[in-house]
MARTI-583529 format. One line per field, with one value per residue (C-alpha): residue number from 1; residue in three letters; chain; x, y, z. Coordinates in nm, 4 decimals. Each point is the difference from the previous one (the first is absolute). Example, Ala and Ser with C-alpha at 12.3 -4.5 7.8 and 13.67 -1.06 7.14 Angstrom:
2
k	[1	2] .
r	[ALA	SER] .
c	[A	A] .
c1	[1.2300	0.1370] .
c2	[-0.4500	0.3440] .
c3	[0.7800	-0.0660] .
//
This chain:
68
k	[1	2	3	4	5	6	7	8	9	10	11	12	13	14	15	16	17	18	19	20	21	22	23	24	25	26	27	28	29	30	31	32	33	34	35	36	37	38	39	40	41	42	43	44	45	46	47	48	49	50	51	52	53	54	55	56	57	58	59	60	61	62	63	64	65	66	67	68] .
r	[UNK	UNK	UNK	UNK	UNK	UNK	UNK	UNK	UNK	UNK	UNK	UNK	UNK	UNK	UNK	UNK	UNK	UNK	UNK	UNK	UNK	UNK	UNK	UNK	UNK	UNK	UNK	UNK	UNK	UNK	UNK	UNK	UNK	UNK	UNK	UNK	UNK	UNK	UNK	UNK	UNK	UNK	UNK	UNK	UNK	UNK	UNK	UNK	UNK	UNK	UNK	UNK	UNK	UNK	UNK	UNK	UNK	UNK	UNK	UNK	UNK	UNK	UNK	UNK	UNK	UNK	UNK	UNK] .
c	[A	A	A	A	A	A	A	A	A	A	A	A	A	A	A	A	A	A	A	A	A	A	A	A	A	A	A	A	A	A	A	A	A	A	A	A	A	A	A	A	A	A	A	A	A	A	A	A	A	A	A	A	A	A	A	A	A	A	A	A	A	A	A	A	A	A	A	A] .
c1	[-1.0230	-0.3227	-0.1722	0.2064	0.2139	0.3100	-0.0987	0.2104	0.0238	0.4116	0.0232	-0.2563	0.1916	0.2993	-0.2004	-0.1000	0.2826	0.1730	-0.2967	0.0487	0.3597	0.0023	-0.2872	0.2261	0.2713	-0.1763	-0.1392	0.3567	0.1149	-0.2916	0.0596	0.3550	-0.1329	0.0499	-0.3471	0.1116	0.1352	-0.2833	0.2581	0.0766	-0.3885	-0.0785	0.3041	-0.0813	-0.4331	0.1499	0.2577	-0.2844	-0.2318	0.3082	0.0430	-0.3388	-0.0142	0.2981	-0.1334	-0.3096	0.1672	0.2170	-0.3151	-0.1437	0.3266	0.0318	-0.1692	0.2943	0.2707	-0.2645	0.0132	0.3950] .
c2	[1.0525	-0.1351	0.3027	-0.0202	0.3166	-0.1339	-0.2903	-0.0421	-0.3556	0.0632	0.0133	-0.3150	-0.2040	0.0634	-0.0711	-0.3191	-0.1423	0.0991	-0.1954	-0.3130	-0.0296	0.0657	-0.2506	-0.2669	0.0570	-0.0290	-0.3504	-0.1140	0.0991	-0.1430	-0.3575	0.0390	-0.0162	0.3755	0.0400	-0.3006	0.1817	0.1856	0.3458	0.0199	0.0468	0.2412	0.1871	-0.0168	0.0882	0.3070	0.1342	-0.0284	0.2158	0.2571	-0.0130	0.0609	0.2879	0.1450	-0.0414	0.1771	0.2631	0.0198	-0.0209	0.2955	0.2217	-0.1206	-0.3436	0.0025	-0.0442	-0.2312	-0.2488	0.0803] .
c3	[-0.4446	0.0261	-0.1654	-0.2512	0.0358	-0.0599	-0.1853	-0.3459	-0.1987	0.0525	0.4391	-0.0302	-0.2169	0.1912	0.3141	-0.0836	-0.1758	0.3459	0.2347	-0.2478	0.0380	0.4215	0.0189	-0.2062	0.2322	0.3011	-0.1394	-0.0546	0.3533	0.0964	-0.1646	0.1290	0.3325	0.0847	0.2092	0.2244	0.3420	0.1568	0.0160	-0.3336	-0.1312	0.3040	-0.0892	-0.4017	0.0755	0.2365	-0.2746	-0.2472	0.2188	-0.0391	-0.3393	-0.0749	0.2121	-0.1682	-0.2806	0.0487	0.1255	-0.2982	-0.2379	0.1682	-0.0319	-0.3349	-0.2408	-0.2428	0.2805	0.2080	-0.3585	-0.0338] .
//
């Protein structure tokens, strides 16, 4: 992605609208007090780490499905 292979104004729109909306939601859990018991953000940093990685690995096999 960063060389621009795959880069189309369509998967970035999508891409973004999707970061906006997750970081609003974790804002609101936040406020809620969802980050308050020391297990629940190591267990929410550690399925992050996952996600990304499947997601990477889902980019490589193929962008469209990585953005569906």
């Amino acid at each position: 992605e960063s060389f621009g292979w795959w880069r189309r104004a369509d998967y970035l729109k999508v891409h973004f609208a999707e970061s906006w909306n997750e970081m609003h939601h974790l804002l609101i859990m936040e406020e809620l007090g969802g980050n308050a018991w020391w297990f629940d953000r190591f267990l929410a940093q550690h399925i992050a780490v996952a996600y990304y990685f499947v997601t990477v690995f889902m980019y490589v096999i193929s962008p469209r499905m990585a953005y569906h």
